[in-house]
N, C-alpha and C positions, 0 to 999 in steps of 0.2 A: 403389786405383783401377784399378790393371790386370787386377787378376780381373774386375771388373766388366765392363772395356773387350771385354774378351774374349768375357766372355757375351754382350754386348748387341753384339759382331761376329758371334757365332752365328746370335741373332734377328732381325737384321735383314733377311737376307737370305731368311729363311722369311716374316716380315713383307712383306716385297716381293714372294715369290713366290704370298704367298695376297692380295695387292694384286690380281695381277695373273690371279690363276686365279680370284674372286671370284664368277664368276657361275658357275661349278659349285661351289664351295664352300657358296654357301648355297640351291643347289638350282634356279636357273632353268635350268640346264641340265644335265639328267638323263644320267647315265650311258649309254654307246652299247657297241654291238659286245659285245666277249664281256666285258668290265664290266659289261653290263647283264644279261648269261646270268648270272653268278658275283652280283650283286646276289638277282637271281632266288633263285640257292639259297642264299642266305645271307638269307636273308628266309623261306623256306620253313623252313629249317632253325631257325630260332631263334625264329620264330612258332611252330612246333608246344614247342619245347624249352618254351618259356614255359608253352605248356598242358600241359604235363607231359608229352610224346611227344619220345621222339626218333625221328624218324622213316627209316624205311628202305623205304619205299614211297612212290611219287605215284600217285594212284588217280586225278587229275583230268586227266589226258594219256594218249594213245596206250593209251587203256583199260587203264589200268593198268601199270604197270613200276616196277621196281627203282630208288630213289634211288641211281641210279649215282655221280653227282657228289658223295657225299657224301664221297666220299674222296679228291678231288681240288680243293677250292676252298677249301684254307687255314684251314678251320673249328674247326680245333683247335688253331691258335695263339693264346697268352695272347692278342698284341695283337687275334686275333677278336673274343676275350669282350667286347672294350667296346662290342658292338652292344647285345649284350642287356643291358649295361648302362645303356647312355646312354637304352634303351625304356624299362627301369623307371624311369630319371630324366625319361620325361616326354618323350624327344625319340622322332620317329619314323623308324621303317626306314630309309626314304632318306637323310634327313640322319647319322643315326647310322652309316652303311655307310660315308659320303666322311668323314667325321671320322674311321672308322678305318683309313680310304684314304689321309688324307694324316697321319695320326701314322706310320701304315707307313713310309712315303716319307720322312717326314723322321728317320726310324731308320736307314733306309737310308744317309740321306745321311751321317747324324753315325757311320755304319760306316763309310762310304767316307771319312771326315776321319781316323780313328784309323789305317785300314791304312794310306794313303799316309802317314801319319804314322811309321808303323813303316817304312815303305820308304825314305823320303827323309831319314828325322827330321828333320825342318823343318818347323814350325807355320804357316808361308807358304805354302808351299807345298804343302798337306795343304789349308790354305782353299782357296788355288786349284780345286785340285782340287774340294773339296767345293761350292764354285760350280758350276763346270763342267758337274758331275755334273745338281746343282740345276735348273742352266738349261738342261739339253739335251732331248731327246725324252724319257728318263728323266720327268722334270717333267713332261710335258703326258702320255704316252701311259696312265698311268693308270686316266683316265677315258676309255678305249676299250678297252686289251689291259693290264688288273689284271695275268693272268699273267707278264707281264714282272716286275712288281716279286712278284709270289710267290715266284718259282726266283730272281730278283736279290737281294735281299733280303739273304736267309739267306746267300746265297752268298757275299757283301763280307762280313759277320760270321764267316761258316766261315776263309775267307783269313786274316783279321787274328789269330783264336784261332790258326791254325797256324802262322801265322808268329812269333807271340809264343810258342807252346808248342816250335816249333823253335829258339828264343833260353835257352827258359827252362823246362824241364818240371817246370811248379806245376800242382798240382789243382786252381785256378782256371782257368788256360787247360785244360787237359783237360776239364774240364766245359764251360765255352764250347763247348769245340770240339764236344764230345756232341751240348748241344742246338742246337746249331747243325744237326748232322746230323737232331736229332729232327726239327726245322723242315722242313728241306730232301725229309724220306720221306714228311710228312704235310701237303706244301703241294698240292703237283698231283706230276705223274708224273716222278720222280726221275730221266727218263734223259737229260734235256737235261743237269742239273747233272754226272752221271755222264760224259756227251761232253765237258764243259768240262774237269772234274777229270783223265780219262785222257788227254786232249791237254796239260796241264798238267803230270802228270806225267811224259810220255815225252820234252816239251821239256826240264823241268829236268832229269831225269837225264841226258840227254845235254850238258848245256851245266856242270851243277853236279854230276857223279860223288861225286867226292870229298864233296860236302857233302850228299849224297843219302844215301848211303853209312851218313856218322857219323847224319844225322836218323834213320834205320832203326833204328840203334845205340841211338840215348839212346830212343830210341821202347820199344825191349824190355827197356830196363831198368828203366825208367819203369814198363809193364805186370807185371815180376815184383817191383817192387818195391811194388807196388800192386795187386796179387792181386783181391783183392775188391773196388777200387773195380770196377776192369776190367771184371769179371764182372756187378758191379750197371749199369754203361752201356752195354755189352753188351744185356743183360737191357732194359733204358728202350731202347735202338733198338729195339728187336723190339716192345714194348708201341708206338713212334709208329708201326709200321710194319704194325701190326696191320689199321685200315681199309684200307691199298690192298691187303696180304694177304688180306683179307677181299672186298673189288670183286674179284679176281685168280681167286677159288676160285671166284665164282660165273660172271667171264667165263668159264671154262674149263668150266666144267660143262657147257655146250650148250646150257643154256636158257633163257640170254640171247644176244641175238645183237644189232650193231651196224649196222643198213643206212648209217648216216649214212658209218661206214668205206667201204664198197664202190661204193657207188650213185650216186656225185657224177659220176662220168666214165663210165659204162659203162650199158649197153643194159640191157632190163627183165629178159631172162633171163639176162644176167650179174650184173647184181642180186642176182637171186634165189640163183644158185650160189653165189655168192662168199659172200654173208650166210649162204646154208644151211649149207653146206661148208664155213668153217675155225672152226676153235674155238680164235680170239684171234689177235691177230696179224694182220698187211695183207701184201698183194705190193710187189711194189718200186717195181712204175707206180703204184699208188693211194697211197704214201706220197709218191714225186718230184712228182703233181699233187695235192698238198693243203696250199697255201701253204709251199713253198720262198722263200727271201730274194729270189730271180731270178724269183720269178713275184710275189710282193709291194713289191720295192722298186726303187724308177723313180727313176734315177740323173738328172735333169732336177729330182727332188725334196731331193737331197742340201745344193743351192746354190742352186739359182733356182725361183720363185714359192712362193716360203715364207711366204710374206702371201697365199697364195689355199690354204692346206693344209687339205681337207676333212673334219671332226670325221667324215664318214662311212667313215674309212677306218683301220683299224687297226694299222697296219704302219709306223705315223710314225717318222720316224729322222733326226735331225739332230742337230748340234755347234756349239757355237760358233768361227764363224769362225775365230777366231783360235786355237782348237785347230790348225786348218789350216796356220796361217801357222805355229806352232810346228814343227811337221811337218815344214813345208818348210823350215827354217832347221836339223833335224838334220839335212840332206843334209851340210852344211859341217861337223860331228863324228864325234867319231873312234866306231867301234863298240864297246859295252861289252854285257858276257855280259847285262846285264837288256834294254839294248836288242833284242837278238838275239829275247828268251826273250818280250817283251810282241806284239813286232810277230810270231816264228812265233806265238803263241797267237791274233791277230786275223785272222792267214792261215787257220791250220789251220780254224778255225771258224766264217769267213766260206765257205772250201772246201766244208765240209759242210753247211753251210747251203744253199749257191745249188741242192744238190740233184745233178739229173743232170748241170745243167749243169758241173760240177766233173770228176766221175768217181769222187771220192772215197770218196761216199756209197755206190756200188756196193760199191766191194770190204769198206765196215765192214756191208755188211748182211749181206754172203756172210758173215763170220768173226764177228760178235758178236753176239749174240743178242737184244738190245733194240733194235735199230736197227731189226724189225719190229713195235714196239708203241708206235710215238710218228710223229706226220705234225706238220704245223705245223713244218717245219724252220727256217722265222722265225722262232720264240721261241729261236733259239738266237743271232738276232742282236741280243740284247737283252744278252748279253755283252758285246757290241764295241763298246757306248758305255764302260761303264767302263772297259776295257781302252787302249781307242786316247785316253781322257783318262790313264788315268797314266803313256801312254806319251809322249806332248805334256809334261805337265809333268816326267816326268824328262831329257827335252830342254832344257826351260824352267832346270831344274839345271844341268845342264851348261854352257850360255849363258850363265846368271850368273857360273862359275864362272872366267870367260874373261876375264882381266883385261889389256886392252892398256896394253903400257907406254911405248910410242913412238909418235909420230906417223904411220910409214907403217902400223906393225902397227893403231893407231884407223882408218886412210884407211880401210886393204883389207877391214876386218870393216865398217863404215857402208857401202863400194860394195856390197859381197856382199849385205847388208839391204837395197838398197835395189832391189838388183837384182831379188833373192825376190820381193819385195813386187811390181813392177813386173811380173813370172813370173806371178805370182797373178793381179792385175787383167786381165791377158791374159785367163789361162786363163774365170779367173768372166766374162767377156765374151760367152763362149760358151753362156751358157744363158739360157734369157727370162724374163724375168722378175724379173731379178737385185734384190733388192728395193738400194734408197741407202745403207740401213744397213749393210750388207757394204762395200760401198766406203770408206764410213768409218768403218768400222770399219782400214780398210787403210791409210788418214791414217793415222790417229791410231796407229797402228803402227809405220808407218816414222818417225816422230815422235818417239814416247818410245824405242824400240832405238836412232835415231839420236843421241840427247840422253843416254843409257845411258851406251853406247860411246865415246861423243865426249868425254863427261866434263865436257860444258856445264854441267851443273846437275848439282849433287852432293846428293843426296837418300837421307835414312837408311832403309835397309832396309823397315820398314814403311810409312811410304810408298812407295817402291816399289812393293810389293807391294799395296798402294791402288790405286796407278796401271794394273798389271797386270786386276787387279781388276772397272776400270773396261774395258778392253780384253776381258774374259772376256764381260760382263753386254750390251755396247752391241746387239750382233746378237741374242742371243736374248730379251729383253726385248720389239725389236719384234714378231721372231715369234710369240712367246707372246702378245701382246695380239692381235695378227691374229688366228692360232685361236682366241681367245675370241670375240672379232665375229665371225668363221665361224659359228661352234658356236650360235650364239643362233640359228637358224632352228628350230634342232632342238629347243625349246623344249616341252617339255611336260610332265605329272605320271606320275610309275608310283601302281603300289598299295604304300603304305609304313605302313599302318595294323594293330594288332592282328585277327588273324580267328580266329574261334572254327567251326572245319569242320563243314559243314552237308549229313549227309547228301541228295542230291537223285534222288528216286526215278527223272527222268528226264533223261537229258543234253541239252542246246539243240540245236537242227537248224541253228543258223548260228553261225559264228564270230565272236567276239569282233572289232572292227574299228575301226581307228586310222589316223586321216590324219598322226599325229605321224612326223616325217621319220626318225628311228629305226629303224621298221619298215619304211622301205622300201630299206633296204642288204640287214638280216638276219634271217630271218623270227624274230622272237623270242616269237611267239604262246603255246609252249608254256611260257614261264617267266611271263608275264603271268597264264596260268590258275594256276602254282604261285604268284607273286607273291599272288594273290588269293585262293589257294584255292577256284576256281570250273570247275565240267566246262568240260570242250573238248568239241567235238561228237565220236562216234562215229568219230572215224578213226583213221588208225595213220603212213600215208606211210611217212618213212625216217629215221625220229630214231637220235640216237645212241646209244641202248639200246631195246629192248622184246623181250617174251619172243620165242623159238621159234616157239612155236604160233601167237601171235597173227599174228606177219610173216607165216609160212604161209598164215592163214586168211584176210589183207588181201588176199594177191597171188593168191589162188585163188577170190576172193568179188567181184562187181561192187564197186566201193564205197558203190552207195545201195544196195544189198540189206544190205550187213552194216551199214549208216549205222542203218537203217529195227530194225534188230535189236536192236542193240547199245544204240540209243538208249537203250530200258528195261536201267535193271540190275537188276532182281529178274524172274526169270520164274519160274511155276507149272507142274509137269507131275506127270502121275500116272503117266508113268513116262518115259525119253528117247527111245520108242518113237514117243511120241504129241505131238498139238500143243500145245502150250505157253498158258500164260494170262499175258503180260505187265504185271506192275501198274505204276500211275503215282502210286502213293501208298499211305497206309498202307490196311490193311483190318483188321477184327475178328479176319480171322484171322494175320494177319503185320503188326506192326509192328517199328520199329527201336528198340530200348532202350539203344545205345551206338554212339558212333562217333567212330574219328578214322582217321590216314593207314594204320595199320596193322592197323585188326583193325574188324570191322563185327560187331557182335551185335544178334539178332532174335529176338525173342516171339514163336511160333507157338500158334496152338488150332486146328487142320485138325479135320476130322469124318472125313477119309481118310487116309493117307500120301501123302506129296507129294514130290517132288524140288525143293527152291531148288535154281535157280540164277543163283549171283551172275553178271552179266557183266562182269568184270574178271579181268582176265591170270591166266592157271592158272600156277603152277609150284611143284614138288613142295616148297617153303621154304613154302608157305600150308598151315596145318595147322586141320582142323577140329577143333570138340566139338559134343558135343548134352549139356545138362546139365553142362559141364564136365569130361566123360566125351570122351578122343580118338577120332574114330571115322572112318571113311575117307571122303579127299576126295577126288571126283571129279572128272575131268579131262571139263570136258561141253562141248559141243560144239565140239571140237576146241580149245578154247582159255581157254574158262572152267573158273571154280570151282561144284562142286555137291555138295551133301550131301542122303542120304535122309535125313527125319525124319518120326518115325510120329506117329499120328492124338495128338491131345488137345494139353493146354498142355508146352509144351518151353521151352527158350532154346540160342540156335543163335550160333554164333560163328565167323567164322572172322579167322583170325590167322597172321599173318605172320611165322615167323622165319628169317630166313636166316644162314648160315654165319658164326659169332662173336656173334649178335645183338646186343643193342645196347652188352652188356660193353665190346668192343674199342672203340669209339667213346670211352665215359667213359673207360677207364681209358687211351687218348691224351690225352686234355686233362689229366686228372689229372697225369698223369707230366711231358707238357711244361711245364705250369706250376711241377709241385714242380721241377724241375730251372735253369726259369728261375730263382728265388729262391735254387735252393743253388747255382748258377751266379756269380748276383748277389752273394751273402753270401762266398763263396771269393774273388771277386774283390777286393771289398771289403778284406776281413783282413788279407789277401797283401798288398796296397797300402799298409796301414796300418801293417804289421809295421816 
């Protein structure tokens, strides 16, 4: 009965949270903010995969660019694959994307039960936690900033394999630990995780030398005693690490460029410099204004009007109360090395986070060299909920562990509680909005501590920890239902359906247009056209990848002259000299005989020689044939792709490949999956032995 009891304490509380998150679970309320960008390409991405393309081009945006994000939206994680899974089983895009949104999330959580289980060894206290985790912003912010749980994720999984392979160096945890890393190179941009991990390590070595020291130690014996595994995990990081190596060569090449980096805060001709002039990499003002913690998180929203918190806003961050009140009740305990080493890791990286206003962030930009290739300094505050939760319940330890044996020593621990508590209602007084629930949540606190302590009621450990339990769930419960009644305005359908891409000779002259409330936080027009697979009109603006030439040809062209132009993508010349013959459909002499994201093939029978040219984005990765013979592609006017092709019937192709082509993509997913299984089975054995 008690394995059972145990499980079905597990699912209960995932039962209660998709109670309670139900109306984005079954779709009435569609993914927002950069969820809904990362749906985007993960819809792009696995509709074309389906048609047999993997694709490394968008040809229906900003007239063509590089499928930049394909290296950075998690898409080669096992748990991805159940998209295109659950398609072929009949379900579609959208619902199959939050079903693999909230299997993530509840991995997450049942990571985060196992490390604090290793930290505290205590099964009570590990639920705790894994409530905690559950019900906090963690929970809800998902279905607005995915990214959080991409780089969170992996990371509570990375922790728990290190800490168990520092107890124990088995080839079971060594592989965990691997692909854990795998995970973390090929989710998004590894250098948040990298900032958590070197502040991590600089704390413990200083607070744990000595056991810093011997982990180094059993580390190299470990690796010589294991030669070849070494070298094979070694070998699998580089294979998951291959697509951002791959996005990395081509940011760097020059002929992709990122207006969306430079262009947010500065003038048209700073724009244009900044975009033309660095090849990767941002300055130190365009990173501190591009959502820092201190310019995304409004300390009024920490505690009060938490039943009015707008699903339009991406940067949710709350705990439950009575984390708080834990918090406040380690004031009265004595300091211990984990206390030190949890709360400098919330400091350090809360520090860097808030940006300039710290100071911090200056001098890691002057000395470490990634601190200029990642902005969003708030997804590093996506750490500090799991952190300052297992810093709460290893207080929550200590408290327990506090056993009065006399009547004054009961008095002075129930006045000290009572007083906290009383500290607290003060303080939550001071914001508007304070929802009731917090309040009593602050009862029923001073309540059970006082009835603890006092010794009134002598209750066996698991209830306890029930009771606790109840104190973790009562505050965010209400919150969570709040934001869902929020969240229903925003009500609307994306494109979640199979598309089979349909070359269209001519791009629309008006954009796509949605009164859904979505759209009016964050312009997400250009992932709607990927979502669907449908042209965007002729423009270009300030995205966050498109080539060189094109940005060039944008900022130095009217926008309805190059609008008027561009519209048609096949133009006719008999030579680049002369003017052009625009078609808007096929003709006798040029049709399209093949098409998808990456490569356009065409049937010509001219009576002269002609120049196609295609118009979408030039760059030298697009390689022509005439007959299936390579022959040179031209860079025409200014920004397009053009091929001579002489008089009679030909077939004309041009084709996309860039730097690792589509190898490095598969042979990522292949590895991280083999590796989850030989991951899985090591672990397995070992346990079994």
């Amino acid at each position: 009965m008690a394995p059972m009891f145990r499980v079905l304490s597990f699912i209960a509380p995932c039962l209660l949270w998709l109670l309670v998150m139900r109306d984005f679970i079954v779709g009435s309320i569609p993914v927002n903010m950069d969820t809904n960008t990362i749906y985007g390409v993960t819809k792009f991405y696995f509709n074309n995969l389906l048609n047999g393309v993997i694709p490394l081009w968008e040809p229906f945006v900003s007239l063509g660019r590089p499928f930049y994000a394909l290296a950075i939206c998690n898409l080669f994680n096992p748990f991805a694959q159940l998209v295109p899974l659950l398609k072929l089983a009949g379900i579609d895009y959208a619902h199959a994307f939050v079903i693999y949104m909230v299997v993530y999330f509840f991995a997450g959580c049942a990571g985060f039960y196992f490390l604090a289980l290793e930290i505290f060894k205590d099964t009570y206290l590990a639920y705790l936690a894994y409530l905690a985790l559950m019900f906090s912003s963690f929970g809800a912010s998902l279905f607005t900033q995915f990214t959080f749980l991409e780089i969170v994720v992996p990371a509570i999984w990375f922790f728990f394999f290190l800490l168990r392979f520092a107890r124990q160096q088995t080839k079971g945890n060594f592989l965990g630990l691997i692909f854990t890393k795998m995970v973390l190179i090929s989710s998004y941009l590894p250098f948040y995780f990298m900032t958590f991990y070197l502040c991590f390590l600089l704390v413990f070595a200083i607070l744990y030398f000595k056991d810093a020291l011997q982990f180094f130690i059993n580390c190299w014996h470990f690796v010589i005693k294991h030669w070849r595994l070494t070298v094979l995990c070694i070998a699998a990081v580089f294979m998951a690490a291959a697509p951002l190596l791959a996005y990395k060569i081509l940011d760097a090449s020059g002929e992709v460029v990122a207006p969306g980096r430079h262009c947010q805060y500065s003038s048209a001709q700073e724009c244009y410099d900044r975009t033309m002039g660095r090849q990767g990499g941002m300055s130190y003002d365009e990173i501190t204004r591009s959502g820092t913690l201190g310019e995304r998180m409004d300390m009024q929203y920490l505690f009060g009007n938490l039943d009015k918190i707008s699903y339009g806003s991406d940067s949710l961050f709350f705990l439950p109360v009575w984390i708080y009140v834990l918090l406040g009740l380690s004031l009265f305990l004595r300091l211990t090395r984990l206390t030190v080493l949890l709360s400098a890791m919330a400091v350090l990286i809360g520090l860097i986070a808030l940006g300039h206003a710290s100071g911090l962030l200056g001098f890691l930009y002057l000395h470490i060299f990634f601190f200029a290739y990642f902005r969003n300094l708030f997804f590093l505050g996506a750490f500090l909920v799991p952190v300052v939760i297992l810093l709460a319940v290893y207080q929550l330890q200590m408290l327990l562990a506090i056993k009065p044996n006399d009547h004054s020593a009961k008095k002075g621990i129930i006045c000290g509680v009572i007083v906290l508590h009383a500290l607290l209602f003060w303080f939550l007084k001071h914001f508007e909005g304070m929802p009731a629930i917090s309040y009593v949540t602050l009862g029923c606190s001073v309540v059970v501590l006082t009835l603890y302590y006092g010794g009134i009621i002598r209750f066996s450990l698991p209830v306890w920890a029930g009771i606790f339990a109840v104190l973790i769930l009562l505050q965010p419960l209400g919150v969570l239902h709040a934001y869902a009644v929020n969240a229903r305005e925003f009500a609307t359908d994306l494109p979640s359906m199979q598309v089979k891409p349909v070359f269209n000779w001519v791009r629309p002259q008006n954009p796509a247009v949605s009164n859904a409330r979505i759209y009016q936080f964050v312009h997400y027009e250009d992932f709607w056209y990927d979502m669907s697979m449908t042209d965007a009109p002729a423009k270009v603006g300030f995205p966050q990848s498109t080539t060189r030439w094109t940005f060039d040809l944008s900022e130095h062209t009217p926008a309805d002259v190059l609008a008027d132009y561009a519209r048609y993508k096949i133009v006719l010349y008999d030579d680049l000299q002369s003017a052009g013959q625009p078609l808007s459909g096929p003709t006798p002499q040029l049709a399209v005989e093949y098409f998808d994201v990456n490569t356009l093939r065409l049937k010509s029978n001219f009576s002269k020689p002609q120049v196609i040219v295609y118009n979408d984005s030039y760059t030298s990765s697009w390689k022509a044939y005439l007959d299936g013979t390579p022959v040179a592609l031209l860079r025409a006017n200014q920004a397009f792709k053009g091929i001579k092709v002489p008089a009679g019937q030909h077939e004309v192709e041009f084709s996309y490949h860039p730097p690792g082509g589509t190898w490095v993509y598969m042979t990522a997913t292949v590895a991280l999956f083999i590796f989850l299984l030989w991951a899985g089975f090591m672990l397995i054995w070992s346990n079994s032995r």
